[in-house]
BANURO-69939 format. One record per residue (C-alpha): residue number from 1; residue in three letters; y, z, x. Coordinates in Angstrom, 3 decimals, decimal comma. Layout:
BEGIN
- k  r  north  up  east
- NUM  ALA  Y  Z  X
...
//
This chain:
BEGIN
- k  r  north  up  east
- 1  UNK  0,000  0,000  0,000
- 2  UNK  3,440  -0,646  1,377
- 3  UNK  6,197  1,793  2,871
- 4  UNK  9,380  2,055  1,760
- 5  UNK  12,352  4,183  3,115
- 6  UNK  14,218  5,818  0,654
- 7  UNK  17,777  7,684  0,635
- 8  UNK  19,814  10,526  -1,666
- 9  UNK  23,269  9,997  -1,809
- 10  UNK  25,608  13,333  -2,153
- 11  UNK  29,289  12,733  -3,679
- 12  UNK  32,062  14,265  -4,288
- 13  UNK  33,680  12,666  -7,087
- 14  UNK  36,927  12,475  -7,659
- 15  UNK  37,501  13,508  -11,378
- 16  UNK  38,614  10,646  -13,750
- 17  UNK  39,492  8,466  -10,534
- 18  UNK  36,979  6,024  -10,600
- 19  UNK  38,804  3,768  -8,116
- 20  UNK  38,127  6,193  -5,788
- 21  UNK  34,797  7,659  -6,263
- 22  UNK  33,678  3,728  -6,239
- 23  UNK  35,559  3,396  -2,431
- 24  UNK  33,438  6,684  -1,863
- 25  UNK  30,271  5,096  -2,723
- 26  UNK  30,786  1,842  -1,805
- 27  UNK  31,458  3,278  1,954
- 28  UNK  28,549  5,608  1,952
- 29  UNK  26,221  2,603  0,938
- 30  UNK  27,307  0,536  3,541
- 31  UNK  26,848  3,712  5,949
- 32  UNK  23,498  4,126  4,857
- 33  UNK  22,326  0,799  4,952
- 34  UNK  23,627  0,098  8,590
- 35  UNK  21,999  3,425  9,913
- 36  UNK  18,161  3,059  8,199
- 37  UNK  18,530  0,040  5,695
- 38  UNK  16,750  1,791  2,586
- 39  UNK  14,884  0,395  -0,059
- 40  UNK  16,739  2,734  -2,627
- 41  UNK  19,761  4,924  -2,434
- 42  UNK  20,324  7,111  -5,414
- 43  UNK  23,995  8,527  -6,261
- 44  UNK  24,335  11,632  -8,798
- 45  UNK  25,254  12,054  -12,408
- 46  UNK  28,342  10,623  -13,397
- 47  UNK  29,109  9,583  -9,763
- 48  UNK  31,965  7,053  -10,496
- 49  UNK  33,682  9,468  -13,237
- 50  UNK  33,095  12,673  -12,468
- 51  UNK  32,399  15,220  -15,491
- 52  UNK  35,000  17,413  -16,906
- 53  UNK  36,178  14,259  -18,350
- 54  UNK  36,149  15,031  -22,284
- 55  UNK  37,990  12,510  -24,671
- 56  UNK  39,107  10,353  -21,684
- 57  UNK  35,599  9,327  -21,616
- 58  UNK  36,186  6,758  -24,110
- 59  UNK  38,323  4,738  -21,685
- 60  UNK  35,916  5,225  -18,652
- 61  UNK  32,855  4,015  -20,758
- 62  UNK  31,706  0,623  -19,984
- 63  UNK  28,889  -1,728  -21,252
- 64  UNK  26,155  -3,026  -19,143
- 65  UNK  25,703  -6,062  -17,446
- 66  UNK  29,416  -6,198  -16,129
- 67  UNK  32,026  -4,119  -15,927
- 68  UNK  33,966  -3,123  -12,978
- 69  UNK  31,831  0,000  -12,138
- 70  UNK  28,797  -2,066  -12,467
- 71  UNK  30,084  -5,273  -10,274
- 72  UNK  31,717  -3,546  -7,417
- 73  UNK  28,243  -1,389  -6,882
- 74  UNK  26,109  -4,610  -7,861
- 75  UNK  27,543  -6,375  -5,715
- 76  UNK  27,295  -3,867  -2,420
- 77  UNK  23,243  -3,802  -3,470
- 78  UNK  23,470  -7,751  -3,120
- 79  UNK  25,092  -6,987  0,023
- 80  UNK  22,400  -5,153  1,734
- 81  UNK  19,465  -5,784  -0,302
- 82  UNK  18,910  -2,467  -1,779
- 83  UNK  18,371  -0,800  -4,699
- 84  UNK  20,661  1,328  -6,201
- 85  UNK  20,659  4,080  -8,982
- 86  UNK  23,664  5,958  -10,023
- 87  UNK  25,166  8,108  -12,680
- 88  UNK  28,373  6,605  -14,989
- 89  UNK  29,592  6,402  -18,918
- 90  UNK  28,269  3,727  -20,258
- 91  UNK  29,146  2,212  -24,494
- 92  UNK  27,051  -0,056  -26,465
- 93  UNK  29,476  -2,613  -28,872
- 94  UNK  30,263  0,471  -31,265
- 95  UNK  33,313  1,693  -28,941
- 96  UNK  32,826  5,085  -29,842
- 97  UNK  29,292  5,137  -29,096
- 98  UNK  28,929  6,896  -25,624
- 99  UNK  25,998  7,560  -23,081
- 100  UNK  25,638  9,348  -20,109
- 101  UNK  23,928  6,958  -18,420
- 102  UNK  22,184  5,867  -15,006
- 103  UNK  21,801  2,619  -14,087
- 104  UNK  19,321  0,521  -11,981
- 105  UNK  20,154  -2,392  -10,196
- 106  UNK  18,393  -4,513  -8,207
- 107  UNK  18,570  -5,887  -4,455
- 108  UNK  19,656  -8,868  -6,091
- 109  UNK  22,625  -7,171  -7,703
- 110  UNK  21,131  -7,987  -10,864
- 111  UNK  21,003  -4,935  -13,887
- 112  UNK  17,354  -3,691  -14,259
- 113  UNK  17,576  -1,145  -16,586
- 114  UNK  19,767  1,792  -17,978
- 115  UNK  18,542  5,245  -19,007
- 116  UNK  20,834  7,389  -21,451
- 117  UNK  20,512  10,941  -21,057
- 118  UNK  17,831  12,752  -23,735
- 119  UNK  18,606  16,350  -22,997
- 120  UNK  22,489  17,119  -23,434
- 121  UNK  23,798  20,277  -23,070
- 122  UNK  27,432  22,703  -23,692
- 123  UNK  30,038  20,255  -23,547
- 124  UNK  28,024  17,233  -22,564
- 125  UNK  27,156  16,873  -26,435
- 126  UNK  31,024  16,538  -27,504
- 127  UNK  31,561  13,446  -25,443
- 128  UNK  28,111  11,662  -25,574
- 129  UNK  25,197  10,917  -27,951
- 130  UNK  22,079  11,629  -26,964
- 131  UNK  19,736  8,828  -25,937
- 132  UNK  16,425  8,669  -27,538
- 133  UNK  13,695  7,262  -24,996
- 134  UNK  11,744  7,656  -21,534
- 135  UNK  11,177  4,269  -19,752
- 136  UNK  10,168  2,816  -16,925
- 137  UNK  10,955  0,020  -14,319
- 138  UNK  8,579  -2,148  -12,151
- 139  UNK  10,559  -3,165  -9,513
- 140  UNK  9,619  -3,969  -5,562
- 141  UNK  8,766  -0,106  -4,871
- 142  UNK  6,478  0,364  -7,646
- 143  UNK  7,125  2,128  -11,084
- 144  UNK  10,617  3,720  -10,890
- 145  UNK  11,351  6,444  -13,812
- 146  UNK  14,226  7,867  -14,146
- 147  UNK  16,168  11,161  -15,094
- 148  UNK  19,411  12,466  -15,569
- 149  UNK  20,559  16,307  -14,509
- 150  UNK  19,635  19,230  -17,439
- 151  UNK  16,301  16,457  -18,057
- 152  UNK  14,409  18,325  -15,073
- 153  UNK  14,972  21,612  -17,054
- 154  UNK  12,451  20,011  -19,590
- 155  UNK  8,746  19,028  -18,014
- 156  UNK  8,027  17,153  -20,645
- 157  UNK  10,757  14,387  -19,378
- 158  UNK  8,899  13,711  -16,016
- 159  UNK  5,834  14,103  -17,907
- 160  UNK  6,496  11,276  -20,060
- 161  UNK  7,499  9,248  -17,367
- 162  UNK  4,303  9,690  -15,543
- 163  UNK  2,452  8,697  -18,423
- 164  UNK  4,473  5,638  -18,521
- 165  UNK  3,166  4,907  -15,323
- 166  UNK  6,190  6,168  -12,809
- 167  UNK  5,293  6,394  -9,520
- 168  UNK  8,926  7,900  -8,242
- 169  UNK  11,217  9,605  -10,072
- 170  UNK  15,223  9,260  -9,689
- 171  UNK  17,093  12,183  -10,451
- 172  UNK  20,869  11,772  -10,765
- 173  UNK  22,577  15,076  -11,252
- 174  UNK  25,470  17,167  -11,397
- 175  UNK  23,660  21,054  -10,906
- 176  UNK  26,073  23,242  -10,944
- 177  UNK  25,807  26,217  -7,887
- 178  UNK  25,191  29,162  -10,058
- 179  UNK  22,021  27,873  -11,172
- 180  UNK  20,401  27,377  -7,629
- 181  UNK  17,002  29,326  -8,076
- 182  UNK  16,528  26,948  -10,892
- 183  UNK  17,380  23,191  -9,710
- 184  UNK  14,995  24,569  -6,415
- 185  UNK  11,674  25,579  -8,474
- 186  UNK  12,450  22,396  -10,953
- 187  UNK  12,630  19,589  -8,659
- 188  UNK  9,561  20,970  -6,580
- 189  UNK  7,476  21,512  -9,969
- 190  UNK  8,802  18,223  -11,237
- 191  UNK  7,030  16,401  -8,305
- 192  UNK  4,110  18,458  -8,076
- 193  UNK  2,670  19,053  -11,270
- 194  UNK  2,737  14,891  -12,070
- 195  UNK  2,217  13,373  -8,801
- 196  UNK  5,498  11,519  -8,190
- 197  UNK  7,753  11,429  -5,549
- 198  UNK  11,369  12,927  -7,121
- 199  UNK  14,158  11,569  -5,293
- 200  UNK  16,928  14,125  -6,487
- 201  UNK  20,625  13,148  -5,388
- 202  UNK  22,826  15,984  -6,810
- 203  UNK  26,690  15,779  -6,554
- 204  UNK  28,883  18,593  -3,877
- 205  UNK  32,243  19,534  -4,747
- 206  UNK  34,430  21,364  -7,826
- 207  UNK  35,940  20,822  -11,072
- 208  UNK  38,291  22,934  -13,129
- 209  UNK  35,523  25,219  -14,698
- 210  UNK  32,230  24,344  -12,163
- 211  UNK  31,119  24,678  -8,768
- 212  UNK  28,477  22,317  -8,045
- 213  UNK  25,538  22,881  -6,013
- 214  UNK  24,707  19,651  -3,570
- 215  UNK  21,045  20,249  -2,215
- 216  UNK  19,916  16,830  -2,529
- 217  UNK  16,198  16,702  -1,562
- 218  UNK  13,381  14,368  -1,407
- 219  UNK  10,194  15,629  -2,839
- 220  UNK  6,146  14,131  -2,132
- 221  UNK  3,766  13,514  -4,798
- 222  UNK  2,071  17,103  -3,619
- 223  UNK  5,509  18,967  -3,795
- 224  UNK  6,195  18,865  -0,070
- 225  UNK  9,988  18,725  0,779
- 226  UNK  10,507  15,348  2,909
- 227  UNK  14,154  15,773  3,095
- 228  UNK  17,162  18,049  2,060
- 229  UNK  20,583  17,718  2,070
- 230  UNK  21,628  21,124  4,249
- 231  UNK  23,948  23,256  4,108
- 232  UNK  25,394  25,185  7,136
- 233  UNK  25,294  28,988  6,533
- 234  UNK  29,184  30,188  6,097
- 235  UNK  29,848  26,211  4,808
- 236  UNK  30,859  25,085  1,540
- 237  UNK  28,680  21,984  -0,169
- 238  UNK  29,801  18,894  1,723
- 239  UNK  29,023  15,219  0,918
- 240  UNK  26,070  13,268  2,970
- 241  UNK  22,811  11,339  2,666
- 242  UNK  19,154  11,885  3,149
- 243  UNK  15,944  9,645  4,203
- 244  UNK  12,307  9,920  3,533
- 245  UNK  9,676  7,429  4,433
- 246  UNK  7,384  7,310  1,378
- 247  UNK  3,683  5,683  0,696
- 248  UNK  3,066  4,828  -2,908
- 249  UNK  -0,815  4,898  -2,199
- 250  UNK  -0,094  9,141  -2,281
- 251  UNK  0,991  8,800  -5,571
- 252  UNK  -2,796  7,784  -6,360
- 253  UNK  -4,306  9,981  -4,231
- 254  UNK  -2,561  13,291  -5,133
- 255  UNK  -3,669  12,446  -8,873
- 256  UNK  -7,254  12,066  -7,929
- 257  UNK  -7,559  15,094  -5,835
- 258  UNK  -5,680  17,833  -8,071
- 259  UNK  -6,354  15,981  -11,326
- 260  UNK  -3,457  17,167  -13,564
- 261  UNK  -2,843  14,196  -15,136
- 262  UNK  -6,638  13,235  -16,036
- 263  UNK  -7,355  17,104  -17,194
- 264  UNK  -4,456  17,229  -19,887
- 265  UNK  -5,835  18,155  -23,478
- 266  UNK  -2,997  16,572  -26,082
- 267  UNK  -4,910  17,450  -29,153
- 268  UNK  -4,189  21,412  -28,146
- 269  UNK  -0,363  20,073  -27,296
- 270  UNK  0,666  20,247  -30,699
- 271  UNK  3,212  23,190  -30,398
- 272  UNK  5,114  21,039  -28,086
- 273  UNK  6,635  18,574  -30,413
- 274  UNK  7,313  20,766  -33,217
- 275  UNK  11,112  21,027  -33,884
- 276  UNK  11,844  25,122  -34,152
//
């Protein structure tokens, strides 16, 4: 099975200057792509917006394919052959019908797929609607799945994934500091307990009421850490990027050997998708 190198992205967006988070990331891709030339790079949540955004959202929102957040970024993927996955607002042709949204692109620059966020949460659910679906990509790397920040809180997100046939897992977020002990064991469970690699690219910096935490990591199909984003001790969050070499043929192997996937019992699952 082939290698691929993969890379996490960690931004500091700018809040509600999109011309300048998309310098931000446009520079960092080239960066990345000069020093290891990745298969993927994946940016955070919201990465050309920022969050704290509220009504202003409506003017930020763009559709997919096109649109200037989309081109510029499609365009740098083009550039350097890679893929590229990052977090932004996205409408459909009802204006005030907003997602939080990631988006795939291709090496060719061309759109592969968008994911709207499932699982909103606080303030999150007075600026977007909630999307409705799990799906998954076949692209040059395999089966990409893909989640969006508060989604990792909920196993049954990368669970449906896997059963969709994901292989690796993209995990655009915005994690806020204070909930450290929790983004740590959820990303390393996420991996684990379905056999994927989780490529986790969470965003540094502050906004008027959050802290966020950085810690962008890498994870194997097993739940071994390939990468992390590090912070000095003494040092606040800073921006950066991390690489993992990762095998696809693990993916299969992890399954086989541990068996979580092929032991599942769904008839004694019922509980789960009962709405209390």
């Amino acid at each position: 099975m082939p290698e691929f190198i993969v890379a996490v992205a960690q931004t500091n967006p700018v809040l509600g200057d999109i011309a300048a988070n998309l310098s931000q990331m446009a520079a960092m891709t080239e960066q990345i792509c000069r020093e290891q030339h990745p298969d993927i790079i994946v940016f955070p949540e919201l990465a050309t917006t920022g969050v704290e955004n509220g009504m202003a959202f409506n003017y930020m929102a763009e559709r997919l394919p096109g649109g200037h957040q989309f081109n510029i970024l499609a365009r740098k993927a083009a550039d350097f052959n890679v893929h590229i996955v990052f977090g932004m607002p996205t409408k459909t042709k009802i204006e005030t019908t907003l997602y939080n949204a990631a988006v795939v692109i291709g090496p060719d620059g061309d759109l592969i797929g968008e994911y709207r966020k499932v699982h909103l949460l606080g303030e999150e659910k007075l600026s977007f609607r909630p999307g409705y679906r799990f799906s998954v990509f076949d692209t040059g790397l395999g089966v990409l799945g893909v989640m969006l920040g508060s989604d990792v809180a909920f196993p049954e997100a990368a669970r449906a994934l896997t059963l969709l046939g994901a292989e690796i897992i993209c995990l655009p977020a915005a994690y806020e500091a204070q909930y450290r002990a929790e983004w740590e064991a959820f990303t390393l469970a996420r991996a684990a307990e379905n056999g994927v690699y989780l490529l986790a690219a969470n965003r540094a910096g502050e906004e008027p009421s959050r802290s966020f935490l950085g810690d962008s990591a890498i994870f194997a199909p097993d739940g071994a850490l390939l990468a992390r984003i590090d912070v000095e001790e003494g040092e606040g969050v800073t921006t950066g990027y991390a690489f993992a070499r990762i095998d696809t043929s693990a993916v299969r192997h992890v399954r086989e050997t541990r068996q979580f996937i092929m032991a599942r019992s769904p008839a004694a699952y019922g509980p789960i998708v009962k709405k209390y």
